[in-house]
N, C-alpha and C positions, 0 to 999 in steps of 0.2 A: 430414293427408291420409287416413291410417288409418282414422280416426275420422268423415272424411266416406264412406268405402268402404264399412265394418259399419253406418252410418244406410239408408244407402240400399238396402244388400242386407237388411237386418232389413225395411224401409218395403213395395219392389216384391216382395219373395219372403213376404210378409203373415206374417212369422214373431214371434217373442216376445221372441227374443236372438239377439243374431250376436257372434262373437269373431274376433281375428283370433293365430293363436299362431305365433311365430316357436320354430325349433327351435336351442335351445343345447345341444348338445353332445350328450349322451342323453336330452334331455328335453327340455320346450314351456316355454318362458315371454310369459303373455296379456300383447300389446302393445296391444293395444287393442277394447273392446267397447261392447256398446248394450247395456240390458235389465237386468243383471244386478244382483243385491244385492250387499252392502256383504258380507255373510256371507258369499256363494259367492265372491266374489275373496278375503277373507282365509285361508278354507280351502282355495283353488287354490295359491295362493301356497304356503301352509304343506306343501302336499302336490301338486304339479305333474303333469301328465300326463308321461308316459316314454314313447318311442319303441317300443312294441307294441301286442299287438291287442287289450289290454284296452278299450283306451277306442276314436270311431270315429275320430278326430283322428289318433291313432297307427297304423290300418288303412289309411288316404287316405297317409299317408306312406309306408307300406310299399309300398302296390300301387299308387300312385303316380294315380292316379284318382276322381273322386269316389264317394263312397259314402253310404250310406243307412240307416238304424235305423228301420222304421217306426214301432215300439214298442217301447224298453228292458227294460219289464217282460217281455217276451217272448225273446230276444236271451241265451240262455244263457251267448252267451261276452263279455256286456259286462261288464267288471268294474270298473265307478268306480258302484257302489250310493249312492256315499255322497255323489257329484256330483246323483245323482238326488235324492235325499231332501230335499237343499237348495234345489234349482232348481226341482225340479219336470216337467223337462220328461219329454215321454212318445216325440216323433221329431226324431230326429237326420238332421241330412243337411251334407255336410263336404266342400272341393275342396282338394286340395293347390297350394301357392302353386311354380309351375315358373319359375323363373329360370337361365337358360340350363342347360334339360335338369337342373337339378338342385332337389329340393324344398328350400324354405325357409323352407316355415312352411304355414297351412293356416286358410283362411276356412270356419267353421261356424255354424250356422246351428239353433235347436231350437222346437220349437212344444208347448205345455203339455198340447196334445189330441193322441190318436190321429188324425195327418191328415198323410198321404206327400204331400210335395212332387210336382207335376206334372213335364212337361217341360220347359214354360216358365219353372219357379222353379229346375230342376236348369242350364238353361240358363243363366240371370240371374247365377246363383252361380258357374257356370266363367269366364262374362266379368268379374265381380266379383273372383274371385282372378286371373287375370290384372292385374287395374290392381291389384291390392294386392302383386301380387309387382314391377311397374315402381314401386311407390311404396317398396320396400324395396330396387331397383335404386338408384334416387337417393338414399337413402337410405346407401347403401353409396358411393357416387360423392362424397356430401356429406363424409363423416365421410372417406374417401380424400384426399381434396382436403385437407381441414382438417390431417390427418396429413401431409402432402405443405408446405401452409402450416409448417406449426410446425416439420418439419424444415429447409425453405427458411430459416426466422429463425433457426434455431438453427447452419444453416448460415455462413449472413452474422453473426451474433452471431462465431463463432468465427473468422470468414475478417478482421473487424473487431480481434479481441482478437490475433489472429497478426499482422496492417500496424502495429496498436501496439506489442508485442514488437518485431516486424520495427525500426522504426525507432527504436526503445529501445535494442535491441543494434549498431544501424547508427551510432549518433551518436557514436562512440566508435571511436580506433583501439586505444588503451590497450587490452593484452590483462588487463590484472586486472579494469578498467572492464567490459570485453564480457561476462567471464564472471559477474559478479557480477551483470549483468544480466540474464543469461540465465536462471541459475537461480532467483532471485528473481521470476522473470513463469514460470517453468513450473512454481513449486510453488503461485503463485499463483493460475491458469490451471487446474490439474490438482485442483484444491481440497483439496492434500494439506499438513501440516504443518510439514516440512521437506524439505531436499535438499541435493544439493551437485553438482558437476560436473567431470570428471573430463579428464585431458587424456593421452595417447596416446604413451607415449615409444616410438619404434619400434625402436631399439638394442635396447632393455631386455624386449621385448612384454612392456610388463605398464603399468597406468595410474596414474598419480599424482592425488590431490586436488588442484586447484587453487583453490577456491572453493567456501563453504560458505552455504548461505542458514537462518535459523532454529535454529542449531545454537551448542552451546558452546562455549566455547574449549575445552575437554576432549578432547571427541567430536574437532574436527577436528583438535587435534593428535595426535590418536591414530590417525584417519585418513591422516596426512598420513608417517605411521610404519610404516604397511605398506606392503607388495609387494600388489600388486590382479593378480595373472598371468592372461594372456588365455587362457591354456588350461584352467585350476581354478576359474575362477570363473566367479558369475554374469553379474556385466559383461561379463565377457570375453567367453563363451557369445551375450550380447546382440550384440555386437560381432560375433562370427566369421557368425553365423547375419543379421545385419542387421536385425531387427527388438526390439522391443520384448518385453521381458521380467521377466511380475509374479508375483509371491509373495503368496500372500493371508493367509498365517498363517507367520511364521517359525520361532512353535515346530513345524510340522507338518514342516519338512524338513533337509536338511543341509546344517550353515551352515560355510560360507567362513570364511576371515577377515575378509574384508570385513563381512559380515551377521555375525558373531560381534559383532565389535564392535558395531553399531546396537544389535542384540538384547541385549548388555548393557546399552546403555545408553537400554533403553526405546523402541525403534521396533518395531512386529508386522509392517507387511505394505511391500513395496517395491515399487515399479516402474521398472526401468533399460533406457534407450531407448539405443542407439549415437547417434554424431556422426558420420557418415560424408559422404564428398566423395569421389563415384560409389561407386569400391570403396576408396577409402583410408581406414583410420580416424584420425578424428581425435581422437576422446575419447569421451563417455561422461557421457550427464543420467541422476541417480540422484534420484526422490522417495520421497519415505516417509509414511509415515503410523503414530498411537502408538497405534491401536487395527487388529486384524484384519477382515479384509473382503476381495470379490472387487473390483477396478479395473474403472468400466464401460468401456465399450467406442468410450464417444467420450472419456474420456480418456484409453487408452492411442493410440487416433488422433491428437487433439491430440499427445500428444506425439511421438508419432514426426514429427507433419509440422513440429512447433517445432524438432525436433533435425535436420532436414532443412535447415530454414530458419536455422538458426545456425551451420550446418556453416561456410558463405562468409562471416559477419563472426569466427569464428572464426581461419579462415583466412587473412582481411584482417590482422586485428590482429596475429598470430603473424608473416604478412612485415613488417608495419609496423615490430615490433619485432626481427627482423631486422636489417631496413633501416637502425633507428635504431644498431645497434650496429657492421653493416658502415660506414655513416658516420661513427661514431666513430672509429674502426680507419683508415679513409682519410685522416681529418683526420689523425692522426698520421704516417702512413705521408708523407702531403704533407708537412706542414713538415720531417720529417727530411732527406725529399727536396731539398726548398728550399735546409733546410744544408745540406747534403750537395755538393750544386752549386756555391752558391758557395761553402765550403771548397774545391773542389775549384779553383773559375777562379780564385780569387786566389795557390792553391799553385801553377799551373800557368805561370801568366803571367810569373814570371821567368825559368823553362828556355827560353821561347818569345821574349820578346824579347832574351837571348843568341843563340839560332839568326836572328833577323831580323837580331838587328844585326850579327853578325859576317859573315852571308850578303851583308848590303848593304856592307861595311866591304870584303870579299874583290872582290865585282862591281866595287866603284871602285877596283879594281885599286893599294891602299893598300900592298899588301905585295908586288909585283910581278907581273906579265901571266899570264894563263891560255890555256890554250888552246881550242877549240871546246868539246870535251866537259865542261869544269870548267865554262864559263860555262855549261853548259845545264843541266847538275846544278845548279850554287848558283841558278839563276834557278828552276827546280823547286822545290829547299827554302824558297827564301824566299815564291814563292807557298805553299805548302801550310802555310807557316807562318802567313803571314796568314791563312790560310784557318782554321785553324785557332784563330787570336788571337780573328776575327772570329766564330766560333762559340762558343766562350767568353764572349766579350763578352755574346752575346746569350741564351745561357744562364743569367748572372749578371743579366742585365736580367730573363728570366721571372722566375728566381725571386724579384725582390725584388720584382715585381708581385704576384707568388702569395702575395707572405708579406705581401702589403699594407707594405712599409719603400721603395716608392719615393715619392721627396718629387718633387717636382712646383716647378720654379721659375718663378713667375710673373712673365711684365712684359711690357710693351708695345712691339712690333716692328713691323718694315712685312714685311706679309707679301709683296707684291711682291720685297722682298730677299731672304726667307727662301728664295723659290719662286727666283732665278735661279740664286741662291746652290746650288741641291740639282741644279738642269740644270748649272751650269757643272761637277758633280761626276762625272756622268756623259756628258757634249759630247762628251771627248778619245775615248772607249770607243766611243761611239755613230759618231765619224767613221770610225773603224777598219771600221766595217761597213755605210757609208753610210747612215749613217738619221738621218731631221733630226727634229730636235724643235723643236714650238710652244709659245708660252706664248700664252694667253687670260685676259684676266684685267678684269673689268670696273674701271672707274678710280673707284665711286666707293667699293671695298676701299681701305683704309689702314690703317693700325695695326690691330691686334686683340693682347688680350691673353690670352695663352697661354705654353706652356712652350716656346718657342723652340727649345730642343736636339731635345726629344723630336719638335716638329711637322718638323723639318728630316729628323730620323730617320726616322718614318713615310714623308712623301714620296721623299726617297731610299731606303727598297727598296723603294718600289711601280716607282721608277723603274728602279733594277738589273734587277728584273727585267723590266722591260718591253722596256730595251736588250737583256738576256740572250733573252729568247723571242720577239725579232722577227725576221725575215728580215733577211739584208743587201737595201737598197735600201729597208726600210718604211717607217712613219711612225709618230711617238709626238707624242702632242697633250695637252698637260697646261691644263686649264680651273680658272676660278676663278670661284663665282659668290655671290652674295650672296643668302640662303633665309632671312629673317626676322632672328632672331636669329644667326644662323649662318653659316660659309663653308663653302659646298661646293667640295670637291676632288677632282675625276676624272683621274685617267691612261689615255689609250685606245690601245691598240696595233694596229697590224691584222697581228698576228700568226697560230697556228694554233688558237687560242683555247683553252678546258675544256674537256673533256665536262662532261656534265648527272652523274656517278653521282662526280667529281671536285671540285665545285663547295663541297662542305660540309668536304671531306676535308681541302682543302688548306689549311684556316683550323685545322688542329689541328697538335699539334707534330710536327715531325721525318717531317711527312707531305708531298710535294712533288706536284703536278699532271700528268707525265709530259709537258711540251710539248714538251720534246728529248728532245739527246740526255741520256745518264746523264752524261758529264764536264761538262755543263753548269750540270748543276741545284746547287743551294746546299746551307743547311745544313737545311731544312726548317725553321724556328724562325722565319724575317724576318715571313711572313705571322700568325702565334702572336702574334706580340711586335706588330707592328703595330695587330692586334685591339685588345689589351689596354691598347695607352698610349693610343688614342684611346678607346676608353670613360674610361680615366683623366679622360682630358682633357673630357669629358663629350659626346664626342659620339660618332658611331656609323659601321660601315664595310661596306661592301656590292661584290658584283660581279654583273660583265652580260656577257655571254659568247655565243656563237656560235661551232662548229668550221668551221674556214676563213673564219671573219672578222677576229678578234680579240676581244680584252677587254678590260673597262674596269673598274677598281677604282676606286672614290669613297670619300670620309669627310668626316663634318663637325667643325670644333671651333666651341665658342660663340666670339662675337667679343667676348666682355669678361665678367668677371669679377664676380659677382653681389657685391651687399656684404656682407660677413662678420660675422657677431655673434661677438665675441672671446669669448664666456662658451660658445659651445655648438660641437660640431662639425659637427652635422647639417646646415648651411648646405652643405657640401661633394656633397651630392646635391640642393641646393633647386632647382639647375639640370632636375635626372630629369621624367619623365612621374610621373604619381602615378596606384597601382591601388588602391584602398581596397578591403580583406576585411572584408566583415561576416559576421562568423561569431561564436558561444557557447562553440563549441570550442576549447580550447589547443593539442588535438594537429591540429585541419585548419587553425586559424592558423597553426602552426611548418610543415605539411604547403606550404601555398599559399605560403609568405614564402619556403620553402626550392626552390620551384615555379619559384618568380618571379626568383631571384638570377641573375644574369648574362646577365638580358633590358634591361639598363638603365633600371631602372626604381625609384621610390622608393614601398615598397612604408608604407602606413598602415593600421592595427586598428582596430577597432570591433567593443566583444564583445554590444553589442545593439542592436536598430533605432533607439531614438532617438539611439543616440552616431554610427549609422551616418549620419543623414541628417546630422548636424552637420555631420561629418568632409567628406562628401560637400561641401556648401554651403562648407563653407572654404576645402575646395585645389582646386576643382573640375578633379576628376582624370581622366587619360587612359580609366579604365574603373572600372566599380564590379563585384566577385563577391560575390554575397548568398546566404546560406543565409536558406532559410524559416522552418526554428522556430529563433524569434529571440524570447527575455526580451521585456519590456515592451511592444514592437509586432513584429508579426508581418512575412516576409520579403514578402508579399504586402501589407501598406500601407505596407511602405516602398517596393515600386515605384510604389504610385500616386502617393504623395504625389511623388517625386522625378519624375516623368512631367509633374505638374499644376503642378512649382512652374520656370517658365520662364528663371529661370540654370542648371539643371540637367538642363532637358530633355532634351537631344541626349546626355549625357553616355551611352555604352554603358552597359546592365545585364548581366551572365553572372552565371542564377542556376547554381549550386551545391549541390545540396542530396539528399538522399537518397530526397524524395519524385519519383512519377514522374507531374508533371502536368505535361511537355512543353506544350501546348496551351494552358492556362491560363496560364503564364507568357509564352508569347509573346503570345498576344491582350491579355495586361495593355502589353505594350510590352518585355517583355523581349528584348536582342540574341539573346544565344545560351543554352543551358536545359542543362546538363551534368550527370550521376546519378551519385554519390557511389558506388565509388569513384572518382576520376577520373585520369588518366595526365597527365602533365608535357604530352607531347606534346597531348594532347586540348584542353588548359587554354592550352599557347602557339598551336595553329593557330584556339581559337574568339577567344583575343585580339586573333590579326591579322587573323582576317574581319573584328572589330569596328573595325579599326583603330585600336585600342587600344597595339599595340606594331610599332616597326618590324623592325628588321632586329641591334639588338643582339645581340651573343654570334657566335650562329652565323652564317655567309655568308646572307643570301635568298635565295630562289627568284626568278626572272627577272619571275613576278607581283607582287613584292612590291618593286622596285625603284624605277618610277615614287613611288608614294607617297612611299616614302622621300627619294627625290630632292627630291620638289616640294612636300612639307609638312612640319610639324610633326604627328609622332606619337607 
């Protein structure tokens, strides 16, 4: 464009040669000319015009105007003789290029004869630098934009290199895993030699090595052998102050113990970023490098915003592990407990039927007559004794649940007997307070094989208590219906019913529902203990509630007894729903299986997509959770494929996974899309949208009943 600007202004202004000079810094450098020899640009070059009044180039810049030479040879104070000599020319005439109010270069123009440009060519040439100063506008807009481009790429380049980090250090709950990861992608990232990464003991304020990247066994045992103190050091410094802090020569400053070491052993320059979550610190990315230099300035950014970004899987991992240890510690603490209990009911249980039996031995007046007040004492002792035997009992029953030692006797009853047989237990109790009870029970239930004692168990204290928390005058309606595989068994009261904030509570131990009075209510343990033998028994137990209606408590047991492979024990859940985990991971396998225990559910692994769809195709299971980066096929064709192959289509998908393409996973057909980390609760309420799981474990929600009722889940 330059170049078409000085044709035209040399052509119309009938001149010899036209240049066009941009001003760098104190001096012109020729961007573009007509006319001129090969000699006068090597010798310009070699020797450039400077911003004064020697030449007229540098006068038009000064006084900001064009200007004029009629004749050099004349012009005392032009001082470039030696432009003349080579050129030739004899008048100069020159406009300053004005790009917003400021010069930036300058169109000139010379002719070889004594001959002053008119007004018409003085003219020509101000509208000609004009468009040479827009053509240097764009020019600047071009090259802006290009700078602006490259930064954008290198932006996304690094925003790209952080989501891979990011889910590098996210795939992992293991805290040795995470940090290993970490510092091995930010010395990689930082394009510095080695590093290591430091972790935060707040007792202590001072940091410990936990993780070394590129470094000797030497280096980090000797590292791992100091005190790093947040107050004397440079980490520390890093840390208190929150940003990021580089060393470009270690011999140039005074070194730590921290840098004493490196520096012994061959590192020159460092750079140490904090780990911080908000204001709390949590550790401490240390790179290095084995030669001196300044760190530019988009790596000490990288890193600070990697150390930002690892702060939360940091974090994760540290509760994981945690978690992993407080569970350890509970497991113990539980089974002590368990002994504990039943040492306790079976030491207990001879004091207790001496006080029964002697109380009942005294009442039948064996040893001669009482009067009012003895018989209303031994009649007090001896209930509280039961009361007591009865709470014991059921004490001993949890915990041989909780330790997994209760055995389960199978065989085949009419359950019609078993159900009158549990009313005729409670009839005599229930007439005391007028309240009748129904049996419903469709005729073509007969036999089912189950644990008889335990099934008789469950339904008498659903019944107790439904005598105990009805009105005198109510009604208790006990139903029996036939749901696939299964019997369902409701008891309904129209007593003063739950509340809604009561409904979960009352299914945990020693926790009772407040529907009376206080001398009413039992041991807390019947509703626990009923939970528990009916999952035993492989089925599941629910309640449905209205205050000043009544309640209904339901459970199912299967009606026969699947066939048992003597060589294996697994048959004992083959009855469960099946959730298959496809995951790569050991720690979000142990994570999800440990998610999933006491939803009633028979949980199956699959640690890559093709073992996933297998698994999938074989037990076609209640729900499938798929993590996306998946070995051999990706979490994203194992939904298609499982979407497109028609025994498996319906099956629910919950992906799982650490990427956050919401959107793309459901438009592929995914149920529900959950981001790593994910909460227990998060993982059972998107199972039961899916209705993937019913109501095992905890009591349900009043929306989640029906279902349960009327299908298999």
């Amino acid at each position: 464009m330059l170049d078409t600007v000085v044709e035209s202004a040399m052509n119309l202004c009938r001149a010899a040669a036209a240049q066009v000079y941009l001003i760098d810094g104190d001096h012109f450098v020729l961007s573009s000319s007509v006319g001129l020899s090969p000699e006068f640009v090597a010798h310009l070059a070699a020797h450039p015009l400077k911003r004064d009044r020697d030449s007229l180039v540098g006068r038009v810049t000064l006084d900001r105007r064009i200007g004029q030479v009629a004749d050099v040879l004349d012009d005392p104070d032009y001082g470039r003789q030696d432009l003349q000599r080579i050129g030739g020319f004899r008048t100069l005439i020159s406009a300053p290029m004005l790009l917003d109010d400021e010069v930036v270069g300058t169109l000139s123009l010379y002719r070889t004869e004594v001959e002053p440009f008119d007004e018409r060519a003085i003219a020509l040439l101000g509208a000609f630098a004009a468009q040479a100063a827009i053509v240097v506008r764009n020019v600047h807009l071009v090259l802006e934009l290009e700078e602006r481009g490259i930064e954008l790429a290198r932006r996304v380049e690094q925003l790209e290199a952080l989501s891979e980090v990011g889910e590098a250090v996210s795939s992992s709950l293991v805290l040795d895993e995470v940090l290993s990861n970490i510092i091995m992608n930010a010395v990689r990232f930082t394009g510095c030699d080695g590093g290591s990464i430091m972790e935060y003991i707040a007792a202590e304020r001072s940091f410990s090595v936990r993780s070394a990247y590129a470094s000797s066994d030497e280096l980090l045992s000797r590292l791992r052998g100091i005190r790093v103190d947040l107050e004397t050091t440079l980490v520390g410094r890093a840390a208190l102050e929150g940003h990021p802090i580089a060393v470009a020569d270690l011999a140039a400053v005074e070194l730590d113990p921290h840098l004493r070491i490196l520096f012994d052993d061959g590192w020159r320059s460092v750079l140490a970023a904090p780990v911080l979550r908000g204001t709390r610190i949590i550790g401490a990315l240390v790179v290095r490098r084995r030669t001196p230099g300044e760190f530019s300035d988009e790596s000490i950014e990288f890193l600070e915003t990697f150390a930002s970004q690892s702060a939360l899987a940091v974090w994760n991992a540290r509760l994981y592990r945690e978690l992993e240890t407080k569970t350890a510690e509970l497991q113990v603490v539980s089974q002590h407990k368990s002994e504990f209990l039943a040492s306790m009911s079976h030491e207990l249980r001879t004091p207790l039927n001496a006080v029964i039996g002697f109380s009942e031995v005294l009442l039948e007046r064996m040893f001669g007559e009482l009067n009012d007040r003895q018989d209303e004492y031994l009649r007090d002792i001896l209930s509280s004794g039961r009361h007591l035997l009865q709470l014991l009992n059921d004490i001993l029953d949890l915990s041989k649940v909780e330790a997994g030692q209760m055995e389960l006797s199978i065989s085949r009853f009419s359950a019609r007997s078993a159900m009158e047989y549990s009313i005729s237990m409670v009839r005599e109790r229930a007439a005391l307070h007028g309240l009748a009870i129904t049996l419903d029970m469709e005729t073509e239930i007969d036999g089912i094989e189950s644990d008889e004692l335990r099934f008789k168990q469950v339904l008498l204290n659903l019944l107790s208590n439904a005598v105990k928390f009805t009105p005198d005058g109510g009604h208790i309606a006990v139903t029996a219906r036939r749901e696939g595989d299964e019997m369902a068994v409701t008891v309904e009261d129209d007593g003063n019913g739950i509340a809604q904030e009561d409904r979960e509570r009352i299914f945990e131990s020693f926790q009772q529902g407040h529907r009376g009075a206080q001398s009413e209510e039992g041991t807390g343990l019947g509703l626990t203990l009923c939970r528990r033998i009916v999952a035993l028994l492989g089925g599941r137990m629910w309640l449905e509630s209205d205050l000043g209606v009544g309640s209904t408590f339901g459970f199912t047991v299967p009606m026969t007894v699947r066939a048992r492979d003597e060589d294996s024990r697994a048959t004992d859940e083959a009855h469960l729903p099946v959730i298959v985990v496809i995951d790569d991971d050991r720690a979000s396998l142990d994570l999800m299986t440990a998610y999933l225990d006491g939803l009633g559910v028979r949980v199956v692994h699959a640690r890559d997509g093709e073992e996933g769809i297998e698994s999938v195709r074989a037990t076609i299971p209640a729900a499938v959770l798929l993590d996306i980066r998946l070995p051999r096929l990706s979490g994203w064709e194992v939904l298609s494929r499982l979407r497109e192959d028609e025994a498996v289509a319906a099956v629910p998908v919950i992906i799982v996974s650490i990427l956050d393409e919401r959107a793309r996973g459901l438009a592929l057909g995914a149920s529900e899309y959950l981001i790593k980390p994910v909460s227990r609760d998060d993982l059972v309420d998107a199972l039961r949208r899916a209705g993937a799981v019913g109501v095992a474990g905890p009591a349900p929600s009043a929306d989640g009943i029906e279902s349960a009722r009327g299908e298999t889940v």
